[in-house]
N, C-alpha and C positions, 0 to 999 in steps of 0.2 A: 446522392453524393454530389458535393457542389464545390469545384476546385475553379477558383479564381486564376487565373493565367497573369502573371507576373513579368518584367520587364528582365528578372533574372527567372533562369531557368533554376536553377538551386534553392529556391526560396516556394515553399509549399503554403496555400491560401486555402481550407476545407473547410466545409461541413462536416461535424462528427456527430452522429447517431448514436445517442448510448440505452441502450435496453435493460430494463430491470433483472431477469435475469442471467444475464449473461455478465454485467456487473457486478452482478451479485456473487455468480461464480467465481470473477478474476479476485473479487475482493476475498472470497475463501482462501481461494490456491495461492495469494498474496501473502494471506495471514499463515498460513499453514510454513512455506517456505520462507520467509522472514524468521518464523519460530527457530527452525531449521540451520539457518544459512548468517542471519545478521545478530540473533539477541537466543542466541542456546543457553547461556548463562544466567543470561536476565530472566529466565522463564521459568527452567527446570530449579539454577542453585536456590533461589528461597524455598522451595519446598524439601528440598533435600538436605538445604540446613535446620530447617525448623522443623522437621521429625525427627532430625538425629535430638535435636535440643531438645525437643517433646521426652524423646526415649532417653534421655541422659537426667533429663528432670524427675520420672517417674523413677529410673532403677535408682539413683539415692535421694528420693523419697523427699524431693523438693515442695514447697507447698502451693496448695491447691490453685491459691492465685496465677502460680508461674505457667503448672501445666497449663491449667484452663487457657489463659492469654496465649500459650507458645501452638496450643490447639486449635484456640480462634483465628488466628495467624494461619496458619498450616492450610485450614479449609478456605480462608480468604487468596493466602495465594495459588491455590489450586483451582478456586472458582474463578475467581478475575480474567485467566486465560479463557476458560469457558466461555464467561459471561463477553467478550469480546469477539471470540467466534460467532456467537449468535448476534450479537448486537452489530455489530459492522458490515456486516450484510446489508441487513435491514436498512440503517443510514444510508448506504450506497444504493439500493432500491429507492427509498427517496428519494434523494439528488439528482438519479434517473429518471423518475419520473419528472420532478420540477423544471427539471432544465435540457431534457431530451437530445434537444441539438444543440451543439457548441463550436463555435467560430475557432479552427485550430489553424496557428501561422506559424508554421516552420522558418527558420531565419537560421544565419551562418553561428549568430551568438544565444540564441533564446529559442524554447519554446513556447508561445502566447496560446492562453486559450479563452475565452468570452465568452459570455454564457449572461443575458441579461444585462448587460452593462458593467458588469463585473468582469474585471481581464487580471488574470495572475499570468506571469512574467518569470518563466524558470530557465535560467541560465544553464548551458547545457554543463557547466562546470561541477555544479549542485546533485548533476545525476551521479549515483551510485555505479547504477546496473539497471539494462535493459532484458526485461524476461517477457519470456511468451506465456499467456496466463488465457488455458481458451481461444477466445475471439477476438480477445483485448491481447494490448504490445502496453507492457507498464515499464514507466521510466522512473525507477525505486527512486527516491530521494535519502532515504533514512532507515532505519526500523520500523516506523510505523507507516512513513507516508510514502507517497508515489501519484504520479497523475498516470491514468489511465488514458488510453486511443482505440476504441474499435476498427478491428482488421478492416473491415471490411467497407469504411470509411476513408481510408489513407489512397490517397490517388496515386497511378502508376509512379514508382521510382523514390517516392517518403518516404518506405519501409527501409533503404538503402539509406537515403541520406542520414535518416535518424541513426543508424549505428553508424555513419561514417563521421556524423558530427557528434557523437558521443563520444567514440575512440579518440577522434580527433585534440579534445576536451582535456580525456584522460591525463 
């Protein structure tokens, strides 16, 4: 861990270490609680709509095209969460691995992070919510997104700022 010392004491300059599975992890208990917490509608109601429809189609004897379609539907939106739980891990395992360590720079208005020449730029306005996820401190953005910070990366007193500049934000 490599904390650059700054002309302001409030302004955090690190190295972040990101490990595959422990990434991997956050990105679970991210996808898990998200389901939970931001998108319970958007996950559960297609599926609960389109059984009732399945079963409304079948008892008056709808034809075979609608069940079949309102069926293939059904299994797609029940597999899709699936298939995302398994699959975003995985992504997030590679990105770990590619890009291991990442230049993280806390400021009063932004969090910066670099990784290869590539610097995304999140305004702490943009964050949601700050959750603990494992080892990782994720800074939700949305439903789906969030950038990620290994605990164990963040130099004395950034664990504090980050929630004070996030509330601040709010």
């Amino acid at each position: 861990m490599l904390a650059t010392p700054t002309s302001n004491p409030h302004v955090y300059n690190f190295d972040a270490t990101y490990d595959e599975a422990g990434a991997a992890h956050a990105e679970r208990l991210f996808f898990l609680r998200s389901i939970s917490e931001l998108r319970r509608w958007t996950t559960f109601g297609p599926p609960v709509l389109l059984a009732a429809g399945f079963a409304a189609a079948a008892a008056f004897g709808a034809s075979s095209w609608v069940t079949i379609l309102l069926s293939i539907l059904l299994a797609l939106s029940i597999a899709g969460p699936v298939f995302l739980f398994v699959a975003r891990p995985i992504a997030v395992k590679r990105l770990a691995r590619k890009y291991p360590v990442r230049r993280v720079v806390l400021t009063f208005s932004a969090i910066e992070i670099t990784a290869e020449g590539r610097q995304s730029v999140v305004p702490w306005q943009r964050i949601k919510h700050v959750w603990s996820a494992g080892e990782y401190l994720l800074l939700v953005l949305g439903k789906f997104g969030y950038v990620s910070i290994p605990r164990h990366s963040l130099p004395p007193g950034a664990n504090e700022f980050i929630f004070v500049s996030f509330k601040s934000a709010a």
